[in-house]
KELO-515523 format. One record per residue (C-alpha): chain; y, z, x. Coordinates in pm, 1 decimal, padded with zeros to 6 digits, m for minus. Layout:
REM residues N
REC  chain        c2        c3        c1
REC      A         Y         Z         X
...
END
This chain:
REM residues 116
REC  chain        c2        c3        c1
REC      A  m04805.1  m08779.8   07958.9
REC      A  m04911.9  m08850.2   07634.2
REC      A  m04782.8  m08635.8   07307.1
REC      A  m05113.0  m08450.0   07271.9
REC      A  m05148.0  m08351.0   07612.0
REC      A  m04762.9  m08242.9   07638.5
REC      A  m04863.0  m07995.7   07344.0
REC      A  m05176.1  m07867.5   07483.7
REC      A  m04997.5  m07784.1   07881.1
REC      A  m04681.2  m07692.0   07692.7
REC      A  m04671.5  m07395.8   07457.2
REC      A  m04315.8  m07429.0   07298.0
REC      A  m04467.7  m07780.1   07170.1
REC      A  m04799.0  m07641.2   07053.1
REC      A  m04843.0  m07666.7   06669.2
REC      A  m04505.3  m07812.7   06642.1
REC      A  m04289.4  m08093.7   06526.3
REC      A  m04202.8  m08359.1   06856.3
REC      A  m03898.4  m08525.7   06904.5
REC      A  m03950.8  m08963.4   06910.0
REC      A  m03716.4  m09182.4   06960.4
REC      A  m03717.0  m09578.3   06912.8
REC      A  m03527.9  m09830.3   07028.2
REC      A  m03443.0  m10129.8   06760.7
REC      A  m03344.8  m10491.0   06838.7
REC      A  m03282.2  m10794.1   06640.8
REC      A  m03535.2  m11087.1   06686.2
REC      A  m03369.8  m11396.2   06828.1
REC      A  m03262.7  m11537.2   06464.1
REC      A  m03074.3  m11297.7   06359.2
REC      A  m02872.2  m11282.9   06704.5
REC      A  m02558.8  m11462.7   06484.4
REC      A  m02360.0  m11357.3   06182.7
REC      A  m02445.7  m11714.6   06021.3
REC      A  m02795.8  m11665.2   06053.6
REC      A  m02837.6  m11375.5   05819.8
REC      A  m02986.0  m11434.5   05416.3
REC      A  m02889.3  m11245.6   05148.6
REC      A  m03295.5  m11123.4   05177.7
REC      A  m03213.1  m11007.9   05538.7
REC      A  m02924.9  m10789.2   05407.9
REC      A  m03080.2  m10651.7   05129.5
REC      A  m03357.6  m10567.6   05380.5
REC      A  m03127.0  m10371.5   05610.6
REC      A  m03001.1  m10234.1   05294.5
REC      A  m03370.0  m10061.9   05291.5
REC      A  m03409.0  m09968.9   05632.0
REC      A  m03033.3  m09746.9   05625.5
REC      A  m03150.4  m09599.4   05290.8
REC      A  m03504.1  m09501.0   05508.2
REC      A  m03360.8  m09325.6   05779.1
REC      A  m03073.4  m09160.3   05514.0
REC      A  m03403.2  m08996.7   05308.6
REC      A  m03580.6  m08906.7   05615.5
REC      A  m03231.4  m08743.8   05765.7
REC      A  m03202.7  m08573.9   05413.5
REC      A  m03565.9  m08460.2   05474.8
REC      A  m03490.8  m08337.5   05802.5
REC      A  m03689.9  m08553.8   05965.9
REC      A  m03445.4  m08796.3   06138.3
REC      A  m03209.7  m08603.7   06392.5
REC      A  m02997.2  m08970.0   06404.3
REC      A  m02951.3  m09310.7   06387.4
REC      A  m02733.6  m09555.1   06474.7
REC      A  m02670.7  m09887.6   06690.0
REC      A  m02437.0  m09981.2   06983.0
REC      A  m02121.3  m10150.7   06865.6
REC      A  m02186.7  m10486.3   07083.5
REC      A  m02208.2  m10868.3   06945.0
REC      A  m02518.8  m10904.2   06810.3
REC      A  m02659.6  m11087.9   07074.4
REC      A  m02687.3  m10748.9   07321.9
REC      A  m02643.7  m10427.0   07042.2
REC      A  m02929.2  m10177.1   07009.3
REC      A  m03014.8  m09965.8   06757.5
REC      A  m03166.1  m09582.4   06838.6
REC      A  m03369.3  m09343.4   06600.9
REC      A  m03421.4  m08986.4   06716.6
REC      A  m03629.2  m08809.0   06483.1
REC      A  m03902.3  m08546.8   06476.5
REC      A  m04308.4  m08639.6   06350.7
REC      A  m04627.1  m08409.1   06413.9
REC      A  m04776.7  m08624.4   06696.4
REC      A  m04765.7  m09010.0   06816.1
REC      A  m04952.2  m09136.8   06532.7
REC      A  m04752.6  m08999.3   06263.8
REC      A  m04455.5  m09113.6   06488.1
REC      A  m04587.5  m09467.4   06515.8
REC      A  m04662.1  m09469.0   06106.5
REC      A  m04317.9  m09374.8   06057.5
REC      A  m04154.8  m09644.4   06304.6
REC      A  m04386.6  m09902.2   06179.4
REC      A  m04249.8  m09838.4   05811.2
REC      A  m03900.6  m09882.6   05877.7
REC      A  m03848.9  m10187.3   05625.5
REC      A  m03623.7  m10372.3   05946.3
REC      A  m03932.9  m10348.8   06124.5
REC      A  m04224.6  m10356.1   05862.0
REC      A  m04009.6  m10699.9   05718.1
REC      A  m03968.6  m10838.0   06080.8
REC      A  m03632.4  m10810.1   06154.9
REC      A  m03632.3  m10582.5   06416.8
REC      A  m03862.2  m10518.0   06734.2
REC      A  m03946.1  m10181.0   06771.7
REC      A  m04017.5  m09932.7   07110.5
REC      A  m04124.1  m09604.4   07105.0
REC      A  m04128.1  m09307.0   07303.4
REC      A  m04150.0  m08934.5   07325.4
REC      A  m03828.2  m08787.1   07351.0
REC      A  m03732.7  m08426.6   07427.5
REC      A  m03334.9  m08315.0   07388.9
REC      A  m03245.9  m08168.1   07705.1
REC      A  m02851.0  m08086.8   07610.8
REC      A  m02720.0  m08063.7   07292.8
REC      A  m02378.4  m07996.6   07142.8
REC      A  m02367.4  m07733.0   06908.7
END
């Protein structure tokens, strides 16, 4: 069911923030410590201080990646945007993804249990 859709047939969504989420993974070159530039750190540098505004903003609900080799980790953002689009925009101006270094999925997301 697409976002719009979910707001029109469900009322607690309508003229409401959504919850996203998208899934993050390195592209093949930077599956290795030794393969990472100075401009790919400073990069990832970017992307952290991203989600960090848009968590000050309220926006992102959090962030983070699996603790795996590089080879098989993940990364996750759950955060909140007006409808696909603006959730797409958003995902698509992470600077990991925007600069390349990352491959990004989303999806619509709904919290179903949450610790207080």
């Amino acid at each position: 069911m697409s976002t719009s859709k979910a707001a029109r047939t469900d009322p607690t969504l309508a003229g409401k923030s959504t919850q996203f989420l998208y899934v993050l993974r390195l592209v093949p070159r930077l599956q290795s410590e030794v393969a990472w530039t100075d401009a790919d750190n400073a990069a990832i540098g970017r992307h952290v201080a991203y989600l960090q505004a848009a968590a000050e903003r309220g926006q992102v609900i959090l962030a983070g990646r699996t603790a795996e080799p590089l080879d098989r980790t993940f990364g996750l953002v759950v955060f909140e945007a007006a409808d696909e689009t603006a959730a797409r925009k958003f995902m698509e101006r992470d600077p990991a993804v925007a600069e390349k270094l990352m491959t990004a999925e989303l999806h619509p997301y709904r919290a179903a249990v949450q610790r207080r």
